[in-house]
Backbone bond lengths (Angstrom), bond angles and torsions (degrees), N, CA, C in turn:
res aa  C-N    CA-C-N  psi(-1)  N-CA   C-N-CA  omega(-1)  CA-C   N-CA-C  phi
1 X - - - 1.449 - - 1.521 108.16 -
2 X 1.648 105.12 139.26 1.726 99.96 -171.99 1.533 100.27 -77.84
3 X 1.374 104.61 160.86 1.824 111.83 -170.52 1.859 81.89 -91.65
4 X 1.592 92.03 145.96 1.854 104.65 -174.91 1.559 100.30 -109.20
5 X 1.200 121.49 157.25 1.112 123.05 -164.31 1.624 94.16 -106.88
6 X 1.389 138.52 77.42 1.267 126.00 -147.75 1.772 114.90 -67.82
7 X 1.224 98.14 -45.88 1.435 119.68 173.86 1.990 112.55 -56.85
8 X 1.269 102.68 -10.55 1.338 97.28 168.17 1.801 125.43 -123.25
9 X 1.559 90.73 23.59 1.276 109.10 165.99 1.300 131.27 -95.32
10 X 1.273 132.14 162.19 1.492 129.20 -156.19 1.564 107.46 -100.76
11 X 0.898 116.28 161.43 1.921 113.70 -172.35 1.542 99.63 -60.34
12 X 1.306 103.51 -44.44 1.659 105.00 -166.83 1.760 97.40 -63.09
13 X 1.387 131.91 -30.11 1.287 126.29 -158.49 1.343 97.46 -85.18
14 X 1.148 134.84 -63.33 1.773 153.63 132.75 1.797 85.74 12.03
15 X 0.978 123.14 -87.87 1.276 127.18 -172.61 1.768 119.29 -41.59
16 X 1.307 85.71 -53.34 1.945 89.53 -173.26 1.776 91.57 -69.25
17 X 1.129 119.71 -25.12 1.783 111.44 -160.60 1.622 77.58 -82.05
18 X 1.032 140.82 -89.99 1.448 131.89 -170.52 1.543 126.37 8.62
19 X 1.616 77.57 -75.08 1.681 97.64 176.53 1.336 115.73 -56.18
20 X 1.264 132.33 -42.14 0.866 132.09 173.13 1.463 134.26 -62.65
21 X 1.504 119.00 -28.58 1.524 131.46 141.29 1.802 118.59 -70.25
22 X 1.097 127.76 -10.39 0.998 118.87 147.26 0.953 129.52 -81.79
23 X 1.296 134.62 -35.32 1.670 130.32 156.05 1.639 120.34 -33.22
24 X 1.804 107.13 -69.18 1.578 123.49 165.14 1.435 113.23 -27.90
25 X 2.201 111.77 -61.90 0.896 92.09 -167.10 1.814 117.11 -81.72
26 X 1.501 110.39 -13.89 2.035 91.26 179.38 1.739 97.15 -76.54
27 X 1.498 128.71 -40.36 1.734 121.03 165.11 2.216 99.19 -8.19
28 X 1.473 97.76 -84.42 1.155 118.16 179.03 1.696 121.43 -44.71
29 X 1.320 116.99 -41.25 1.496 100.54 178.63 1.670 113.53 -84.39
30 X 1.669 105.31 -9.24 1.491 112.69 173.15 1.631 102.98 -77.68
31 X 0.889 117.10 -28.45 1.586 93.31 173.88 1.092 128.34 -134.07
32 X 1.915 102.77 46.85 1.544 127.10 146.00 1.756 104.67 -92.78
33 X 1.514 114.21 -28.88 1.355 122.95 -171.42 1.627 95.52 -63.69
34 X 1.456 108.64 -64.47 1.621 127.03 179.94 1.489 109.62 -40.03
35 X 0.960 118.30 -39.52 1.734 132.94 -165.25 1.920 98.33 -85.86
36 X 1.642 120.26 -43.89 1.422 113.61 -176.59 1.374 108.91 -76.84
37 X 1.485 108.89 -21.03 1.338 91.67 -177.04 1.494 120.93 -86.38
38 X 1.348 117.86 -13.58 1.497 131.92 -176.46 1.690 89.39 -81.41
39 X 1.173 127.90 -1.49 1.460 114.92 176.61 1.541 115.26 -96.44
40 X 1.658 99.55 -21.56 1.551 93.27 -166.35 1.369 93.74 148.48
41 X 0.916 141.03 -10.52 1.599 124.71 -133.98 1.727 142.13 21.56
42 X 1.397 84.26 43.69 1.777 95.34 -177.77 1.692 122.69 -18.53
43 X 1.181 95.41 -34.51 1.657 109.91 -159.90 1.840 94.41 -80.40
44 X 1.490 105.06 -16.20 1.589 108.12 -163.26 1.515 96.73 -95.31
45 X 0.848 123.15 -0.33 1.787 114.55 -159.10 1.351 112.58 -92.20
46 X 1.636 127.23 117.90 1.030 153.15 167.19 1.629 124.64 -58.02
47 X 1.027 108.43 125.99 1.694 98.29 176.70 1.288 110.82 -55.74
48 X 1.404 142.11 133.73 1.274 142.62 128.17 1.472 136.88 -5.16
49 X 0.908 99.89 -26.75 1.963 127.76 -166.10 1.616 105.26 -90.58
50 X 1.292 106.50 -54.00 1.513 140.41 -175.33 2.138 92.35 -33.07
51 X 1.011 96.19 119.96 1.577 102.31 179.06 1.235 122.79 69.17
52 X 1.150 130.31 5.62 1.337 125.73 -155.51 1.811 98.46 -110.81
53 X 1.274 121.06 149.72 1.335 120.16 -154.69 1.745 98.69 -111.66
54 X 1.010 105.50 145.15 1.876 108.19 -172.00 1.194 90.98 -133.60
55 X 1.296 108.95 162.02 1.781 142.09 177.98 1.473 100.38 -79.04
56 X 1.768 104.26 116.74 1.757 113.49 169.90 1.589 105.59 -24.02
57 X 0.922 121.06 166.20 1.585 124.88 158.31 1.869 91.10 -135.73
58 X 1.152 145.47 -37.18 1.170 114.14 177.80 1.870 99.72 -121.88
59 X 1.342 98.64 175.69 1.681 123.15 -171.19 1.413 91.41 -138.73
60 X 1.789 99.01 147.22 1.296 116.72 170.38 1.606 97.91 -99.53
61 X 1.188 95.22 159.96 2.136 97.01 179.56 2.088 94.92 -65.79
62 X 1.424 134.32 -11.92 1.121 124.10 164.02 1.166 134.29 -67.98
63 X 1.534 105.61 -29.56 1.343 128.84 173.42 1.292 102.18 141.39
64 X 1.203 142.45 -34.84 1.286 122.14 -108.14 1.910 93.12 -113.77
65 X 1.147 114.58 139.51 1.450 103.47 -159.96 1.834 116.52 -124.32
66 X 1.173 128.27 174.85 0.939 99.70 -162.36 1.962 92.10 -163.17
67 X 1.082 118.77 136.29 1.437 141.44 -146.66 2.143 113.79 -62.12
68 X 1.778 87.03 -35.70 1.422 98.70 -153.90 1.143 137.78 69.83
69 X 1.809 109.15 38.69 1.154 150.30 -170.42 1.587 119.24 -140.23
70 X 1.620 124.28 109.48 1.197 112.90 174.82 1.119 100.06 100.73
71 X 1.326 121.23 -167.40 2.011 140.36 -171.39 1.551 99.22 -62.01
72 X 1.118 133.94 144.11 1.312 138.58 153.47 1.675 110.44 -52.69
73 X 1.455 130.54 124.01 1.333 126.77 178.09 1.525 100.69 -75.43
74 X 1.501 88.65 162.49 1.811 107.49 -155.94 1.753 98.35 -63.71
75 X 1.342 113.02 -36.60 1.661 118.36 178.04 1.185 115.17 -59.91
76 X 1.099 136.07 -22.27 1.964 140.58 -167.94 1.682 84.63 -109.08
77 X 0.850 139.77 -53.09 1.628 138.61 -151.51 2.103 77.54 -65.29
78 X 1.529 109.93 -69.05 1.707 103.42 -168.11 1.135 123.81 -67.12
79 X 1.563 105.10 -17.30 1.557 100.85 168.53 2.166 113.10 -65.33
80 X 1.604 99.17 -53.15 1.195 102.58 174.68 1.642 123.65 -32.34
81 X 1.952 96.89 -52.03 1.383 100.91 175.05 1.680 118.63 -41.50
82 X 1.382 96.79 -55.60 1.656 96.50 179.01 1.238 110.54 -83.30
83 X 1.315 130.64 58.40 1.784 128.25 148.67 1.203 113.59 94.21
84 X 1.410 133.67 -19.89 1.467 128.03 177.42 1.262 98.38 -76.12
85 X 1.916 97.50 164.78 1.454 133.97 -178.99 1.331 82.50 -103.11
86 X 1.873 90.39 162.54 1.260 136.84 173.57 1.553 92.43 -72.18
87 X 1.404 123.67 -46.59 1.443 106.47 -175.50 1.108 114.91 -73.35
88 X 1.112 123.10 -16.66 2.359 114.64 171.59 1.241 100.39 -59.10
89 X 1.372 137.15 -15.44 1.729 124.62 -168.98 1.496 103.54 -104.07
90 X 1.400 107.40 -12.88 1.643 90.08 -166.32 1.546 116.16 -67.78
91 X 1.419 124.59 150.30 1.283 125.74 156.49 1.581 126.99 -77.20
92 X 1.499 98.01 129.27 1.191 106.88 -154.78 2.258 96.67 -77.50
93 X 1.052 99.63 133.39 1.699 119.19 179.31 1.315 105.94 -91.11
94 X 1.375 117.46 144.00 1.549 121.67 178.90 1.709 103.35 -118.69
């Protein structure tokens, strides 16, 4: 490709050269789009996990229980403060 002297081009030329790499470049992202999707849509893929509801693993002595998923609830964070383990909350599995 010849090297352009950009700075000695005219607004109108500046303009058509633009356009013209904008054409090339959406040409080009249409058939990287065309190409991901014939793969699968990698870029689209959702965790598995995502919504899906699981069995508490710990209980507060109030009841109130909580997955071991996400933010620590405000009751386990103050219990922790005052000296308990994570294992005093767990629910016990049979």
């Amino acid at each position: 490709m010849p090297k352009l002297n950009l700075s000695a081009m005219s607004v109108d030329a500046l303009m058509k050269l633009r356009d013209a790499i904008n054409k090339i470049l959406d040409r080009k992202a249409n058939e990287l789009r065309s190409q991901l999707s014939r793969l699968g849509g990698a870029a689209e893929r959702k965790s598995r996990l995502k919504g899906r509801k699981v069995p508490p693993k710990y209980r507060s002595p109030s009841g109130e229980t909580w997955a071991g998923r996400g933010v620590r609830p405000r009751w386990l964070v103050a219990a922790l403060k005052r000296g308990k383990k994570m294992e005093d909350f767990l629910i016990k599995r049979r």
